[in-house]
C-alpha positions as CSV (number, residue, x, y, z in Angstrom):
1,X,0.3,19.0,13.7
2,X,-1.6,17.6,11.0
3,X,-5.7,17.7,11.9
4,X,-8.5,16.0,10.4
5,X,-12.0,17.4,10.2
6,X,-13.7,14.0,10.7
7,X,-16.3,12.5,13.1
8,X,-14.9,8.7,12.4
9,X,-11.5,8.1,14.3
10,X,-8.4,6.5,13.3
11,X,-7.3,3.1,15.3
12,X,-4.2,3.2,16.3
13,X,-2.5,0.4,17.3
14,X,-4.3,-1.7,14.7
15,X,-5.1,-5.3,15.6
16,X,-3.4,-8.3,15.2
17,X,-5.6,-11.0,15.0
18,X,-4.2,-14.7,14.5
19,X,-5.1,-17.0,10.8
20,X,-6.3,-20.7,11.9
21,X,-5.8,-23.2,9.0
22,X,-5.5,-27.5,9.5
23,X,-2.5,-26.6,7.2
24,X,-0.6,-24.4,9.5
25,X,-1.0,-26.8,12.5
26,X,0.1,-29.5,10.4
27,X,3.2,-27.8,9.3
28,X,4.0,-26.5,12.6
29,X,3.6,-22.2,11.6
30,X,1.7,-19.6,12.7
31,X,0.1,-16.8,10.4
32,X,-0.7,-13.6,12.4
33,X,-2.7,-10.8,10.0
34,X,-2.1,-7.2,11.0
35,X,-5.3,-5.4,10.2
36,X,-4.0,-2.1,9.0
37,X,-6.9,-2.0,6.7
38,X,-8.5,-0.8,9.3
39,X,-7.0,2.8,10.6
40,X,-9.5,4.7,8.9
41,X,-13.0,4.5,7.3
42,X,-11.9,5.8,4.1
43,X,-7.9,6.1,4.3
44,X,-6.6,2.8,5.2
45,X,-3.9,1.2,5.6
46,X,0.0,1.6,4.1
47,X,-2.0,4.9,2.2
48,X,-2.6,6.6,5.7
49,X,1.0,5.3,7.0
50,X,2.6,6.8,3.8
51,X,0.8,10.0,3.7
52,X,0.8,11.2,7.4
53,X,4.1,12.9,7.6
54,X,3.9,14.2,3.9
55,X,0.9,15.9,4.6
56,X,2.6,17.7,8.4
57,X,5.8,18.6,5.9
58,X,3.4,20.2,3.3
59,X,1.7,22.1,6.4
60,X,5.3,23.4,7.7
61,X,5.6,24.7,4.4
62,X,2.4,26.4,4.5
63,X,1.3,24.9,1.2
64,X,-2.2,24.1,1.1
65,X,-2.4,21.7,-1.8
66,X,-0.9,18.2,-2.5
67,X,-0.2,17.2,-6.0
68,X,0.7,13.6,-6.8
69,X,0.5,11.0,-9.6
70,X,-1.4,7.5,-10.1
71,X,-3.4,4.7,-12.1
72,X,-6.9,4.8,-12.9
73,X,-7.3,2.2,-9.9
74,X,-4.6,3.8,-7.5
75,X,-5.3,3.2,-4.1
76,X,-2.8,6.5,-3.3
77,X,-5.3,8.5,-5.6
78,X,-8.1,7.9,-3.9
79,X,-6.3,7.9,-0.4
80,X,-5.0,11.2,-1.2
81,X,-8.3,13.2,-1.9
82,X,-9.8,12.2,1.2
83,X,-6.9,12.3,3.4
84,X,-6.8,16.2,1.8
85,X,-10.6,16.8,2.4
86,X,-10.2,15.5,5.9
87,X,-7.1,18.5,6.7
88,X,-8.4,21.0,4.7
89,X,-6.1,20.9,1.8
90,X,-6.6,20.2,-1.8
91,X,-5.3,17.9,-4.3
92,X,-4.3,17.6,-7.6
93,X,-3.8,13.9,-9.1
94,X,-1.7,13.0,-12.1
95,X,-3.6,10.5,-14.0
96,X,-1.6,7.6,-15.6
97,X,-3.9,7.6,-19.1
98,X,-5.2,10.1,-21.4
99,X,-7.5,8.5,-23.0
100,X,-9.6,8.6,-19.3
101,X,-11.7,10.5,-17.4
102,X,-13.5,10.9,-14.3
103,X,-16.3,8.8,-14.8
104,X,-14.5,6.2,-16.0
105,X,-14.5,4.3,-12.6
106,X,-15.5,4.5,-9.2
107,X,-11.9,5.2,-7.6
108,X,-11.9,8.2,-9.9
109,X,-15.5,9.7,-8.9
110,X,-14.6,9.1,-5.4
111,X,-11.4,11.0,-5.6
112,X,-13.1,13.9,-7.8
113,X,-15.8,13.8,-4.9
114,X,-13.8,14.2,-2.3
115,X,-12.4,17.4,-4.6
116,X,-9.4,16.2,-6.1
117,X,-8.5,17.7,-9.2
118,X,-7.8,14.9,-11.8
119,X,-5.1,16.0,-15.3
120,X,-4.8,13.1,-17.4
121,X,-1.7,12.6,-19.2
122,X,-0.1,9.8,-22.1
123,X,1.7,7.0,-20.5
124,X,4.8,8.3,-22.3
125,X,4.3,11.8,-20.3
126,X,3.7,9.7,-17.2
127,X,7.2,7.8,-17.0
128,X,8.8,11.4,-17.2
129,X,7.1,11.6,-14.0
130,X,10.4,12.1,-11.7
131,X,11.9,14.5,-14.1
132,X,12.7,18.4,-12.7
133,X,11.9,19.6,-16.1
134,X,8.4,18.3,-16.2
135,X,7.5,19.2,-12.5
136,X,8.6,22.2,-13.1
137,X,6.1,22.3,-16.2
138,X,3.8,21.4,-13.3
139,X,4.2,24.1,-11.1
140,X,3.7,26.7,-13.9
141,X,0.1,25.2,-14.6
142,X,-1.0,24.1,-11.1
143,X,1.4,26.7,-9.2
144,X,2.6,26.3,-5.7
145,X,2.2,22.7,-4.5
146,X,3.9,20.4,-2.4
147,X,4.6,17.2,-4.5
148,X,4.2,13.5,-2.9
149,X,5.4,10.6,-5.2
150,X,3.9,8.0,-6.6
151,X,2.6,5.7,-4.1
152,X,4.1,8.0,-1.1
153,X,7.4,6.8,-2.4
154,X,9.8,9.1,-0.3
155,X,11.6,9.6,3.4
156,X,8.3,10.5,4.7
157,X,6.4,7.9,3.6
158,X,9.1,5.5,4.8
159,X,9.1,7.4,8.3
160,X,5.3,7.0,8.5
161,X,5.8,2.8,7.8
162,X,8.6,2.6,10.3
163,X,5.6,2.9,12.8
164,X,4.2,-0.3,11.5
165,X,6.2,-2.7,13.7
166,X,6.7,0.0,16.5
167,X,2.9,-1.2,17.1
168,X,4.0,-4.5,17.4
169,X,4.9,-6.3,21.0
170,X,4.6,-9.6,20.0
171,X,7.8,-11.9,19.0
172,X,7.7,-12.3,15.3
173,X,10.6,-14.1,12.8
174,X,9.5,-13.6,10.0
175,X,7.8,-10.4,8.6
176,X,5.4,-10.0,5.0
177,X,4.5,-7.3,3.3
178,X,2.8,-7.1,-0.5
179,X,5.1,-4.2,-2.8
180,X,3.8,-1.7,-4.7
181,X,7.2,1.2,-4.9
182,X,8.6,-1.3,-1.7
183,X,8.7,2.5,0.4
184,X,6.2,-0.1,3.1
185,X,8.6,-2.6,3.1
186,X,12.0,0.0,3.5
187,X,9.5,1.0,6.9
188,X,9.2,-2.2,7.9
189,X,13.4,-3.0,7.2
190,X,14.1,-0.5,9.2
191,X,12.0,-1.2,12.2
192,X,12.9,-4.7,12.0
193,X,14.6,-6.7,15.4
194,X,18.1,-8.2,14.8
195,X,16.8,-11.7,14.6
196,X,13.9,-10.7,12.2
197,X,14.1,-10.9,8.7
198,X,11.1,-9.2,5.9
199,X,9.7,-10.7,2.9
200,X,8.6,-8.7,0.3
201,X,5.7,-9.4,-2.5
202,X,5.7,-7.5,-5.1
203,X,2.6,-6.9,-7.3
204,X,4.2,-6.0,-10.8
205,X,5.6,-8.8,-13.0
206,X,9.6,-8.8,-13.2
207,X,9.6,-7.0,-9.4
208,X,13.2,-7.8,-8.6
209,X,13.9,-4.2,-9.5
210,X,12.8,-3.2,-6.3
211,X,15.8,-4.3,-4.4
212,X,17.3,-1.3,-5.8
213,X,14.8,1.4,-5.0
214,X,14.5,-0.2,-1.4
215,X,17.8,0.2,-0.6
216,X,18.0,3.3,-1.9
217,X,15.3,4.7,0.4
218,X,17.1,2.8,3.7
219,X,20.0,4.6,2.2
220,X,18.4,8.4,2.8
221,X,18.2,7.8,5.9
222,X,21.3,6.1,7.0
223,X,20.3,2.6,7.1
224,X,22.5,-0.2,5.1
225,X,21.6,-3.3,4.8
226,X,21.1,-6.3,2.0
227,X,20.9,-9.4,4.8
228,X,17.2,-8.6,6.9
229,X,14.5,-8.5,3.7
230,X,14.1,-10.7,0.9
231,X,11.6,-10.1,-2.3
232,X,9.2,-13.2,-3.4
233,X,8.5,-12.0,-6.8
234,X,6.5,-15.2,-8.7
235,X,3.0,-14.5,-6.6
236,X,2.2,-11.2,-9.4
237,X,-0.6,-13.4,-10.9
238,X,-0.1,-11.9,-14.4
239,X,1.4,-8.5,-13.4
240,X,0.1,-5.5,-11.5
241,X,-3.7,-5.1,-11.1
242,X,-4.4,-8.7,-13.1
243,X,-5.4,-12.0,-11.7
244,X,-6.7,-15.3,-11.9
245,X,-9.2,-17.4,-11.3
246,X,-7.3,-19.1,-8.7
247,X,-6.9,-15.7,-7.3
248,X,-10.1,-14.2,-7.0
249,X,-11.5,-17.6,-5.6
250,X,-9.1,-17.8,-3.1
251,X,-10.1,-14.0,-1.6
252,X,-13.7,-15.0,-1.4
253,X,-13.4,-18.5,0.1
254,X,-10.9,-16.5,3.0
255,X,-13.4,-13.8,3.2
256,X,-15.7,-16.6,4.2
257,X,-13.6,-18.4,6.5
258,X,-11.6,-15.7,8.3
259,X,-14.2,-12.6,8.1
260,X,-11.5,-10.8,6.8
261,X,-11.5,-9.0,2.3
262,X,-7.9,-8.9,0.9
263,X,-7.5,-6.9,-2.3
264,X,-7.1,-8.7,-5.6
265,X,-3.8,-6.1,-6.5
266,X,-1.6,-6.4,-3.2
267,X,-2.6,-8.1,-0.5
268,X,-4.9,-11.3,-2.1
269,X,-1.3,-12.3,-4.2
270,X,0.6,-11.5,-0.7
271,X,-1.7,-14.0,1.0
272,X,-2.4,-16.8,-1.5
273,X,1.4,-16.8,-1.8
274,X,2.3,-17.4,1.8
275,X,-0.1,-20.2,1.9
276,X,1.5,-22.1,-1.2
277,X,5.2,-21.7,0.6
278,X,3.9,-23.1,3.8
279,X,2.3,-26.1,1.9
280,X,5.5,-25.9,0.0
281,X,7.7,-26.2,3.3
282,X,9.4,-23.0,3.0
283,X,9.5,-21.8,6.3
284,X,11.0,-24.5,9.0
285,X,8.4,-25.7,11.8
286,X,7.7,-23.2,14.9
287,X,8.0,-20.0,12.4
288,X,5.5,-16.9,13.9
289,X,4.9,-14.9,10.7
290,X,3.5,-11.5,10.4
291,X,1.8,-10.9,7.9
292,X,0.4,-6.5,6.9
293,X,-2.8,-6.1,5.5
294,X,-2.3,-2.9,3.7
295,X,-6.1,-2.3,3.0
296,X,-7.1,-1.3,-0.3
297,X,-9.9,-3.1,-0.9
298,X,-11.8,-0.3,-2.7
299,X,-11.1,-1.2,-5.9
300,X,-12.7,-4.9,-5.4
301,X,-15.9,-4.0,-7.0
302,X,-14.9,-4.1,-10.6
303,X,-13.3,-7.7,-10.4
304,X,-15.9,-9.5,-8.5
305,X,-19.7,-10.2,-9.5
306,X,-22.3,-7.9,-8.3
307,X,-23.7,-9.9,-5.7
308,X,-20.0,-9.6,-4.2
309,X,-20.8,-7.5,-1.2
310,X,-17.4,-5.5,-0.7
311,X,-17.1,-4.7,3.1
312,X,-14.8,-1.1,3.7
């Protein structure tokens, strides 16, 4: 069983606490906010969820170290070298960029802090990233490691998301969950109740293209469907990790009327999105929607002024 040398403790079930807005009452919907951002200090979220049973699978192996790839700004980096330093085990990141380095940001400090090894490589290396010939390249300059996808991208990472809505007593119709790889929102399709149905936001421009890879994941593991989820691809704001005006405005302003810091890369779009479709009279009065924070709110700092006071 995986074990964690730390004195702060996960919470588990995380919250759900309910959105008030004039605009909701007026269009007959409620917006419920699943605070998964707050499992962990420092490992939050969809990261924790996706990493859990990767890291007990490495440990069954008896491998000690975790290798895995990532952006400067990854969320999965940084939630990787301290989920390792909290079992023990070490970690090797794949850096997307090799023109970078360590210093370049605070995401990639933290991660070298928390004793991750970083090996930055060209974007053209990086998209050969799934290939057995360059893992195998891999293995012969790192050695023995146990490999985790990008984003947590596998049938563990999926099994550790299924748990999401296993949390979850209350009724729900409607489900909503920002996409990075879509593993999240294969967990969450597979949880879901007959009458239930997912929607899916992904954060890359042109993200239709994870229909595919989410049905391939339900697929490993036996599950077929094309009828429960649904992807809402216009809310990218630009593509992944850009935004707006609109955007970033919009974070604040429900930072300072809920309490509550959404990420500008997944969760902010996710959000702002649901509350145009509601205006817009896309879901039919007496709709409960769920909504997933998946936390990630640690790379906020570089998009909003200083006197923006992040709270992790």
């Amino acid at each position: 069983m995986l074990q964690f040398n730390s004195s702060v403790d996960f919470k588990l079930p995380t919250p759900i606490h309910q959105i008030h807005e004039t605009l909701f009452e007026e269009k007959g919907v409620q917006l419920f906010l699943k605070r998964d951002d707050l499992i962990h200090l420092e490992v939050s979220g969809n990261k924790w969820r996706k990493l859990k049973y990767n890291l007990q699978e490495a440990q069954r192996k008896n491998l000690d170290t975790i290798l895995t790839f990532g952006g400067a700004y990854s969320n999965h980096i940084a939630a990787t070298a301290t989920a390792c330093r909290l079992a023990g085990m070490k970690s090797i990141g794949i850096i997307r960029g090799e023109e970078l380095n360590e210093k370049d940001n605070p995401t990639l400090r933290k991660a070298v802090q928390d004793g991750m090894r970083l090996h930055f490589i060209s974007r053209e290396e990086y998209r050969r990233k799934n290939e057995s010939m360059f893992i195998e390249k891999l293995h012969q300059r790192f050695g023995d490691f146990y490999l985790i996808p990008e984003g947590g991208a596998n049938e563990f990472g999926m099994k550790g998301c299924m748990e999401i809505m296993q949390e979850v007593q209350e009724h729900f119709d409607i489900v909503c969950i920002a996409c990075g790889t879509g593993t999240t929102l294969a967990g969450i399709v597979a949880s879901l109740l007959p009458h239930q149905n997912a929607l899916g936001f992904p954060a890359l421009k042109g993200g239709e293209f994870l229909e595919k890879e989410i049905l391939n994941l339900l697929k490993k593991i036996g599950y077929s469907t094309s009828q429960s989820f649904q992807l809402i691809a216009q809310y990218h704001f630009g593509g992944y990790a850009r935004h707006t005006p609109e955007l970033l405005q919009f974070i604040r302003d429900f930072k300072t009327s809920q309490g509550i810091e959404l990420d500008f890369i997944y969760t902010g779009k996710m959000v702002l999105g649901i509350y145009e479709m509601i205006k817009n009279d896309y879901f039919a009065q007496g709709t409960k929607i769920l909504v997933v924070h998946t936390g990630g709110v640690q790379g906020n700092g570089r998009v909003f002024f200083p006197e923006y006071r992040m709270v992790f």
